[in-house]
C-alpha positions in Angstrom: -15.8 4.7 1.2 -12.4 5.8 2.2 -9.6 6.6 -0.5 -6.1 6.9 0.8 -3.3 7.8 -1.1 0.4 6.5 0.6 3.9 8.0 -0.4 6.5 5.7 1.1 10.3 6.9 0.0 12.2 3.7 -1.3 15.8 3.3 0.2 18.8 3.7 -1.9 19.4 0.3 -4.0 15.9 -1.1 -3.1 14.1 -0.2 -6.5 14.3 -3.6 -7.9 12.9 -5.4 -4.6 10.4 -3.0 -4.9 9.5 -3.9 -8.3 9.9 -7.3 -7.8 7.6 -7.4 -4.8 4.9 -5.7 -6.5 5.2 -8.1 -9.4 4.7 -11.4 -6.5 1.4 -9.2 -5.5 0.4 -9.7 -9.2 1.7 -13.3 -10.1 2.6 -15.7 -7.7 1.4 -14.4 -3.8 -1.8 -13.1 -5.8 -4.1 -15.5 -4.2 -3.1 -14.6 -0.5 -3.0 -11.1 -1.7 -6.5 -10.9 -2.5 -7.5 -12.7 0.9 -5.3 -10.6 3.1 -7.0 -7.5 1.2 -10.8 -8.8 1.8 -10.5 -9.8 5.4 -8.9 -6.1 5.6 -11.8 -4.9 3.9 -9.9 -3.2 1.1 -11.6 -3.0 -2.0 -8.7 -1.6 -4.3 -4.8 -1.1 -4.1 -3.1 0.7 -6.6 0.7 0.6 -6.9 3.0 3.0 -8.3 6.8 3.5 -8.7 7.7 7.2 -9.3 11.4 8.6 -9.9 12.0 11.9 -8.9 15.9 13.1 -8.7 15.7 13.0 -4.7 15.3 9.1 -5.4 12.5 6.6 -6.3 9.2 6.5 -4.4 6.0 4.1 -4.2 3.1 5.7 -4.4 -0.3 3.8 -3.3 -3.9 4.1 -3.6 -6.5 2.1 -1.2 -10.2 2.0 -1.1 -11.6 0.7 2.0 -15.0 1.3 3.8 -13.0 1.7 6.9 -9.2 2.8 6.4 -8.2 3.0 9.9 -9.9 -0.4 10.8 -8.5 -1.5 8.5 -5.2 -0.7 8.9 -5.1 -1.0 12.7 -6.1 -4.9 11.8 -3.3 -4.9 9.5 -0.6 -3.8 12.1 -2.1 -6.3 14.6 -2.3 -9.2 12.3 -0.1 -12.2 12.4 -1.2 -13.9 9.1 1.6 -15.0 7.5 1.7 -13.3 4.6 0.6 -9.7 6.6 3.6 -10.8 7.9 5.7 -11.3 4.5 4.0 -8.0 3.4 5.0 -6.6 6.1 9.0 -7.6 6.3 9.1 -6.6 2.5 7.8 -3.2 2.9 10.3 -2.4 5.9 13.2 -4.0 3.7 12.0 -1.3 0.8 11.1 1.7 2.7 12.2 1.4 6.1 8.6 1.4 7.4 7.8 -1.1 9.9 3.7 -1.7 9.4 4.0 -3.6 13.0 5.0 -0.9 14.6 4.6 2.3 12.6 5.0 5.3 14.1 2.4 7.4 15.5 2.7 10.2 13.6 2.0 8.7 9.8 -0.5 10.2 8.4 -1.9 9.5 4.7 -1.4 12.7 2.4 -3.9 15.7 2.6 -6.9 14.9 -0.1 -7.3 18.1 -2.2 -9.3 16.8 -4.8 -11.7 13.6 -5.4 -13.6 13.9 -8.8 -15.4 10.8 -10.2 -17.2 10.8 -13.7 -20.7 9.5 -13.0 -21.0 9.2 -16.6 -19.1 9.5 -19.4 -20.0 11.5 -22.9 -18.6 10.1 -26.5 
């Protein structure tokens, strides 16, 4: 299983499209959402708005058996709403996911600790 962690700066005066894209991932593009993120193969995508005082940043954490498949079918795909995803993202960040550049690469992992049980 692969665990990515994405830091994507968000462009002066986009904060609230931010926000209110994430909120259509969770109310009314939830459906496509969910099918976009299984035929990726992702198995979780965690969302985050941080502030910082060099300016507002979304932060995001994907599981995935297969990152890189999984995003290279992501850059290639023409699914519509890959496609809306995809517009939104570049209208909040200035990343274009259908072309991104060669260079981006997720953040260094330092640390991955997970509790195989817990004690109470």
């Amino acid at each position: 299983m692969d665990h990515v962690c994405l830091t994507l700066h968000v462009l002066p005066g986009k904060t609230e499209k931010a926000r209110a894209m994430m909120h259509q991932l969770n109310g009314a593009r939830q459906k496509e959402f969910d099918e976009s993120e299984r035929r990726l193969g992702i198995t979780k995508e965690l969302w985050y708005l941080a502030t910082f005082p060099f300016g507002d940043h979304l932060i995001g954490y994907i599981e995935a058996t297969d990152f890189n498949r999984a995003m290279q079918n992501f850059v290639a795909s023409g699914d519509a709403f890959d496609q809306w995803f995809k517009h939104e993202m570049l209208e909040v960040s200035g990343l274009d996911l259908n072309d991104p550049p060669e260079d981006l690469t997720p953040p260094e992992r330092l640390l991955h600790y997970e509790a195989t049980t817990v004690v109470r």
